[in-house]
C-alpha positions as CSV (number, residue, x, y, z in Angstrom):
1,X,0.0,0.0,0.0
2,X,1.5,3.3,-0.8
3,X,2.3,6.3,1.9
4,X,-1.6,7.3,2.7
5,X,-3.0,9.5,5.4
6,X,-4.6,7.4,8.1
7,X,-6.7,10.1,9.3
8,X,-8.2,10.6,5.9
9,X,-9.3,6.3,5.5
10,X,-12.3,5.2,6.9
11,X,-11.3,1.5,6.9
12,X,-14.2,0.3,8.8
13,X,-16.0,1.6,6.9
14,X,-14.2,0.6,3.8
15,X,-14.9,-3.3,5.1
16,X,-18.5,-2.3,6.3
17,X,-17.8,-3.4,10.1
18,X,-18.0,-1.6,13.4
19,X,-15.1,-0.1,15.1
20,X,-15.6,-2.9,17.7
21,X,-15.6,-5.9,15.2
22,X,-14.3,-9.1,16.6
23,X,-11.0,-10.1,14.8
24,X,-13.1,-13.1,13.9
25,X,-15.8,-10.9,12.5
26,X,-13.5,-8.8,10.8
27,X,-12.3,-11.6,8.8
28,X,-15.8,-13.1,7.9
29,X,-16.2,-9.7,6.1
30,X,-12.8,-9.2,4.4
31,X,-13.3,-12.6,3.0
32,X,-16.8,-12.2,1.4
33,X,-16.0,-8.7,0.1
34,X,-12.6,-10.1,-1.4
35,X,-14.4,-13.1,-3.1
36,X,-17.4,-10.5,-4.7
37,X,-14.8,-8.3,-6.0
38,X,-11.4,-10.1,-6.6
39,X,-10.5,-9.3,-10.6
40,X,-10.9,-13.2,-11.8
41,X,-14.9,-12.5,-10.5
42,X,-15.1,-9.2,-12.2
43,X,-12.5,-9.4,-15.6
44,X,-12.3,-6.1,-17.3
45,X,-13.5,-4.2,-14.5
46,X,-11.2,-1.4,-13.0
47,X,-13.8,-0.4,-10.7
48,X,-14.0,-3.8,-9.3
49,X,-10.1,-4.2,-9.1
50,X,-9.9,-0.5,-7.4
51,X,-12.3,-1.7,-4.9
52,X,-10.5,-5.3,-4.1
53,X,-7.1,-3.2,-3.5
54,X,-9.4,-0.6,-1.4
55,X,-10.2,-3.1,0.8
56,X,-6.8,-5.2,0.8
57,X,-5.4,-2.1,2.2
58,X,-8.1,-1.4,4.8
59,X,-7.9,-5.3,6.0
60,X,-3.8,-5.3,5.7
61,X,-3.8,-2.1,8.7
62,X,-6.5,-3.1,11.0
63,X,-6.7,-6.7,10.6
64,X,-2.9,-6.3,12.2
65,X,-3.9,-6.0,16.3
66,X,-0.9,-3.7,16.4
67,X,-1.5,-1.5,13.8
68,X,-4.8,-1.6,14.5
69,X,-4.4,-0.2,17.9
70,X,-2.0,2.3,16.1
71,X,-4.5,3.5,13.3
72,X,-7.2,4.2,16.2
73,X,-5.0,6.1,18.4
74,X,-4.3,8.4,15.1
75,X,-8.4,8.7,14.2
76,X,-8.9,9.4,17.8
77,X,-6.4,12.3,17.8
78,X,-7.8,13.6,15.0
79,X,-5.1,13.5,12.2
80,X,-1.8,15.4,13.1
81,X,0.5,12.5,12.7
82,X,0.8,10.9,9.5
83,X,2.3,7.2,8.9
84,X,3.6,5.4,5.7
85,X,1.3,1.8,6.1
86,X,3.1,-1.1,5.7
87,X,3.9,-2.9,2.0
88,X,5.4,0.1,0.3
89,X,7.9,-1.7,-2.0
90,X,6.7,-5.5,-0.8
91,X,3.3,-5.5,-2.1
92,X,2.2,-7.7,-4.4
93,X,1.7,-5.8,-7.6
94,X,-1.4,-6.7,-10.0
95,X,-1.8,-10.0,-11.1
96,X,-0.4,-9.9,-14.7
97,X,2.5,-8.8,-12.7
98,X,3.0,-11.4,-10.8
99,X,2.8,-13.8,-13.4
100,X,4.9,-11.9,-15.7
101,X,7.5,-11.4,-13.3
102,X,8.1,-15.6,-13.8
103,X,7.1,-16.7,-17.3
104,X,6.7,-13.1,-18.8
105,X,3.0,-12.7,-18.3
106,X,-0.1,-14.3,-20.3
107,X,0.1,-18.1,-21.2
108,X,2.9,-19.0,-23.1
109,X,4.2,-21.7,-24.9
110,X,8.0,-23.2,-25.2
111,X,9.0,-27.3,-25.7
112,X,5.9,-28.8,-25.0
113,X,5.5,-26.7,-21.8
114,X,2.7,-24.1,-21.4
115,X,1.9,-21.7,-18.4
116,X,-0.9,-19.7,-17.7
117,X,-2.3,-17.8,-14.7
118,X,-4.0,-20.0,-12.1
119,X,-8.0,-20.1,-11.7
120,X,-9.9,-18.2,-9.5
121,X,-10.2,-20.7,-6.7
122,X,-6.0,-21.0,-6.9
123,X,-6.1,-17.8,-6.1
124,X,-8.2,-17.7,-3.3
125,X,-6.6,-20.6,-2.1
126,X,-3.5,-18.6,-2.3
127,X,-5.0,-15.9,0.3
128,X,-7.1,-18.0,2.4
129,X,-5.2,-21.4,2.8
130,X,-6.5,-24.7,0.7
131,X,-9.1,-22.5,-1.7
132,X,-13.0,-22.1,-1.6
133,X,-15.1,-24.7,-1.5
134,X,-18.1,-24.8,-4.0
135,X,-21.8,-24.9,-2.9
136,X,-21.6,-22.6,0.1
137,X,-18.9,-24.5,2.0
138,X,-16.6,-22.5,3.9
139,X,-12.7,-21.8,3.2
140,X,-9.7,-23.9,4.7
141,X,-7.7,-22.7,7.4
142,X,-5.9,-19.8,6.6
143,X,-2.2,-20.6,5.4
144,X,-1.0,-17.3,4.5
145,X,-2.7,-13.8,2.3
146,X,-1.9,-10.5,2.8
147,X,0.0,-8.8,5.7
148,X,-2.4,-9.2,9.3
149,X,-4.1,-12.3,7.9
150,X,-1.9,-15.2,9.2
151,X,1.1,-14.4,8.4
152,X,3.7,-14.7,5.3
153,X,1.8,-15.1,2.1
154,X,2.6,-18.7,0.5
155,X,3.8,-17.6,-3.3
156,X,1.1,-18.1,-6.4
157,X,0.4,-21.7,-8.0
158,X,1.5,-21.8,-11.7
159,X,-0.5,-24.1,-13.9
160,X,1.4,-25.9,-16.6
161,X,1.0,-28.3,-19.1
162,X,3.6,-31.1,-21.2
163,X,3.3,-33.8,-23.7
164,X,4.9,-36.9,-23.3
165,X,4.8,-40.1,-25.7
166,X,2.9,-43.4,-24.7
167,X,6.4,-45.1,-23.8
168,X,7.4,-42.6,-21.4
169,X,3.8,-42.5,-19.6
170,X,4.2,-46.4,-19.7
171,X,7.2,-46.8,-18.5
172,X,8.5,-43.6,-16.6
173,X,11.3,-41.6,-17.2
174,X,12.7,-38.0,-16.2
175,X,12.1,-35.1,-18.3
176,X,13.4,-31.1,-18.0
177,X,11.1,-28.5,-19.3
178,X,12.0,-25.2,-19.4
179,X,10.6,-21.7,-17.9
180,X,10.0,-18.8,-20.6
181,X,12.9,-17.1,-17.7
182,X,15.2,-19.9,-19.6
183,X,14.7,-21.6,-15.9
184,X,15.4,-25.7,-16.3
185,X,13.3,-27.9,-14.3
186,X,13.0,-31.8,-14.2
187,X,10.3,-33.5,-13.6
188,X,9.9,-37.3,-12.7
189,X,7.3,-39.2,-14.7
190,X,6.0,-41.9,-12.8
191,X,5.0,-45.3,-14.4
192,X,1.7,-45.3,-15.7
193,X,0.8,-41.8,-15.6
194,X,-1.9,-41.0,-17.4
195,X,-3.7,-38.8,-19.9
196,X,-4.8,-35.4,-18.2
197,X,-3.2,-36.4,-14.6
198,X,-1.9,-33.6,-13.0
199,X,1.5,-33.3,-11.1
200,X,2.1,-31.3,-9.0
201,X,5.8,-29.4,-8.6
202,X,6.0,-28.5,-4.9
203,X,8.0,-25.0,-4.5
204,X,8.5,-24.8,-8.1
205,X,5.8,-21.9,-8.4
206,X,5.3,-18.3,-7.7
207,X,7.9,-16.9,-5.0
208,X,6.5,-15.3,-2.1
209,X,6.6,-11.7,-1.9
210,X,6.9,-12.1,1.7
211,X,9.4,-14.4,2.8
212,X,6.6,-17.0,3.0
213,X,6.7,-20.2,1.1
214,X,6.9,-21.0,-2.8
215,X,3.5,-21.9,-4.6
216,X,3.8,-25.2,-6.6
217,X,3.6,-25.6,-10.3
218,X,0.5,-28.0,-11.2
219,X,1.4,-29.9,-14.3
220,X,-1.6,-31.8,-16.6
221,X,0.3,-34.5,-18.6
222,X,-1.0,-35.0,-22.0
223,X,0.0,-38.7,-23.4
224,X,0.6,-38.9,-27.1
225,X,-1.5,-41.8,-29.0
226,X,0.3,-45.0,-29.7
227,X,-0.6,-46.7,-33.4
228,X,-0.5,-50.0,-31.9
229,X,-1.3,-50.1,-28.1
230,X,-3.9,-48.6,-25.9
231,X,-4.0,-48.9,-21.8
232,X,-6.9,-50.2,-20.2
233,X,-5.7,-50.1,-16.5
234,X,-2.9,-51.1,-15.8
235,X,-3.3,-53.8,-18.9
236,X,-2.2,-52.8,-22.6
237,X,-4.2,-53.9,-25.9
238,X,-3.6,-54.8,-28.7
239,X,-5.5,-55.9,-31.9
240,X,-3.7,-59.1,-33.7
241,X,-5.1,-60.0,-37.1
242,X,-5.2,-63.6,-37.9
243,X,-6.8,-65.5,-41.1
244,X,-9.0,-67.6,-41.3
245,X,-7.2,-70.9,-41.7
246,X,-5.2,-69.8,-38.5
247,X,-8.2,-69.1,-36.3
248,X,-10.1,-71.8,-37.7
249,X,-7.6,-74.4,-38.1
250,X,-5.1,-73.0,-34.9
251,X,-1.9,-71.8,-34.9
252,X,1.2,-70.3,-33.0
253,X,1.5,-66.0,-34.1
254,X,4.1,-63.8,-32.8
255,X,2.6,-60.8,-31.2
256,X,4.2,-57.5,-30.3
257,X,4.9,-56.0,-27.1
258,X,5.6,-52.7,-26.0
259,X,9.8,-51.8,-26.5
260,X,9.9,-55.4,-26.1
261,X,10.9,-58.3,-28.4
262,X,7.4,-60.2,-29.7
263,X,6.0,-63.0,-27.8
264,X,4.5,-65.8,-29.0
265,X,0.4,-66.8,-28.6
266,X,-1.3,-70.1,-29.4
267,X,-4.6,-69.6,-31.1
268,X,-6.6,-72.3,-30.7
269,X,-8.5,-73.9,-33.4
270,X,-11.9,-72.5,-33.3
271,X,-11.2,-69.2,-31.9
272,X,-13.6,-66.6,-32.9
273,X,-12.8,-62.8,-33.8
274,X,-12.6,-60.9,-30.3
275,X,-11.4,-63.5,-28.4
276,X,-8.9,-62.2,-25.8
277,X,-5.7,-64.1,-25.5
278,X,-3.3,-63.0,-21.9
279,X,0.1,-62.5,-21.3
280,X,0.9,-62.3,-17.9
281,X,3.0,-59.2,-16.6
282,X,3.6,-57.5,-20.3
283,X,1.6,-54.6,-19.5
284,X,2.0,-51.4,-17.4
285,X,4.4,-52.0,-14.6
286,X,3.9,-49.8,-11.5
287,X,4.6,-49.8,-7.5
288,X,1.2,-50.2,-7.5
289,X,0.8,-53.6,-9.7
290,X,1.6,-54.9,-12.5
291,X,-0.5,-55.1,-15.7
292,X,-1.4,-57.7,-18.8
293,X,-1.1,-57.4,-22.4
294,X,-4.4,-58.1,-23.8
295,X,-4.1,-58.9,-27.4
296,X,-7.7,-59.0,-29.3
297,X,-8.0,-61.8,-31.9
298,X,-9.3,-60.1,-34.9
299,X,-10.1,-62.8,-38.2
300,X,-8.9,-61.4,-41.5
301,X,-11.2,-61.5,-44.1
302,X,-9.2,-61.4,-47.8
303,X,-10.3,-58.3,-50.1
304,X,-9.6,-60.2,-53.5
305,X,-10.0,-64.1,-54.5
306,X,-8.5,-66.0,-57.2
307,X,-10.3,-67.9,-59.6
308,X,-8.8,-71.0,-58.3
309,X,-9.4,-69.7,-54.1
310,X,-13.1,-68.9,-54.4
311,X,-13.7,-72.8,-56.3
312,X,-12.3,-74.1,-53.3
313,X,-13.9,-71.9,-50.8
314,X,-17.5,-72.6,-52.2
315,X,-16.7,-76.4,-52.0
316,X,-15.5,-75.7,-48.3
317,X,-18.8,-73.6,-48.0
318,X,-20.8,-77.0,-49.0
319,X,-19.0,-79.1,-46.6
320,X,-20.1,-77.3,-44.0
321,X,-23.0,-78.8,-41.6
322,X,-26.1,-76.0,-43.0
323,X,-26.0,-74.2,-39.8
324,X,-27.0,-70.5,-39.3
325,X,-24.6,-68.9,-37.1
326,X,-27.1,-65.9,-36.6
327,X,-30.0,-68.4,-35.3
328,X,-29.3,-67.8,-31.3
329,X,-29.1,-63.7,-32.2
330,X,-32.5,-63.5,-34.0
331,X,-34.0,-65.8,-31.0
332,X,-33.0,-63.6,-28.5
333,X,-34.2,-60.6,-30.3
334,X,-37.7,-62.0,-30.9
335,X,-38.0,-62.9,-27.0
């Protein structure tokens, strides 16, 4: 807050409270009036972000018991002393500010790493402890917000973003992403992450302006696609085409695993398309458990015939008992 005249504030006023408000009270009434008109409730509007440093500065004097006591021995002498508050040149400045002060302000994007200004209910949870909680609940226990409100404030969450491939969400592995500062920071991806987990970086965020504790940088992994594999669980799929000789006749087939060598399946004869065949322990491997590769049976029909193929395919056709494989299905349907 810059050098003001005491005697010239109202700050009860300011708040809307009596000059004998409980500290208890005092805070009920900073809280709501901070929540109706912090700037991510009211984008766009100066009057709204006037008012919401208004009353910032009103809560950061008496909200203190010992400058409280000071700021009513000055109104009850009737001006004639003047004080500089406190905050001149440790305030927080606006929150474009803050953020640009770490990644250059605004989301930006560099190597797979995006940031962009935490939500409104970060932010809160930045002044009032663990954030607001929806439907009329009430706030956590404070943890820190401005000067007089329980002490240091804990610096700004930062939320972040990163693309890894399906190997190293599989798998695991250490990655550094950079700040737009041209700040290096490594992250540990655990085994089996996946796609839109967050992780959060603790101390890696906003610094306090106060000498309190760092905020942490939330990251939300994206995991790139894989053409072959897809996680179910902890278990990977994977669709095998086989023919028709091989699914009807059996055979052995090699089938891929993931930055492993193949393995090889028996496929019994008989075995219909989407049949699941198991291998045990081949899928995602975490502290947690270990998954199963799944691998789908899938019969290949051919596009094209020769003359020769579809002669002996019609006398297969007529060796077969004269059975309707779609009997049971139109039963059921009818009943």
């Amino acid at each position: 807050m810059a050098s003001q005249d005491w005697f010239d504030k109202d700050f009860y006023k300011v708040l809307g409270v009596s000059k004998d408000v409980s500290a208890a009270d005092l805070k009920k009434a900073y809280r709501k009036l901070a929540r109706k008109y912090h700037p991510d409730s009211n984008p766009g509007n100066p009057a709204a972000e006037a008012k919401f440093k208004e009353i910032s500065e009103a809560h950061s004097v008496i909200g203190d018991p010992e400058q409280r006591k000071e700021y009513d021995a000055v109104r009850a002498m009737g001006g004639g002393a003047r004080f500089t508050a406190p905050g001149q040149g440790g305030q927080q400045g606006g929150f474009d500010d803050v953020f640009g002060g770490m990644f250059g302000g605004g989301a930006r994007q560099q190597q797979g790493y995006s940031y962009e200004q935490a939500g409104f209910d970060d932010i809160l949870g930045g002044m009032f402890g663990r954030g607001a909680q929806g439907g009329g609940g009430r706030f956590g226990t404070p943890t820190g917000g401005f000067r007089g409100a329980g002490g240091p404030t804990r610096g700004r969450d930062v939320v972040a973003s990163t693309t890894v491939d399906f190997i190293t969400a599989t798998h695991g592995d250490q990655i550094t992403l950079q700040t737009q500062e041209g700040r290096s920071i490594k992250v540990k991806i655990p085994a089996g992450v996946a796609d839109g987990q967050k992780i959060k970086l603790r101390g890696q965020g906003q610094p306090s302006p106060d000498g309190g504790e760092n905020g942490d940088i939330v990251l939300t992994v994206t995991v790139r696609k894989h053409p072959v594999f897809e996680r179910d669980g902890l278990n990977l799929r994977v669709n095998v085409p086989v023919t028709f000789a091989e699914a009807a006749l059996g055979a052995t087939i090699e089938v891929p695993t993931l930055g492993g060598p193949p393995v090889k399946l028996r496929v019994a004869p008989g075995t219909p398309s989407g049949r699941v065949l198991r291998v045990k322990g081949r899928g995602v491997v975490t502290p947690k458990g270990t998954g199963d590769l799944l691998a789908e049976v899938q019969v290949a029909v051919p596009s094209h015939l020769s003359k020769d193929a579809e002669e002996k395919l019609l006398a297969f056709n007529e060796a077969l008992p004269k059975e309707n494989p779609r009997d049971g299905l139109l039963a059921r349907a009818k009943g």
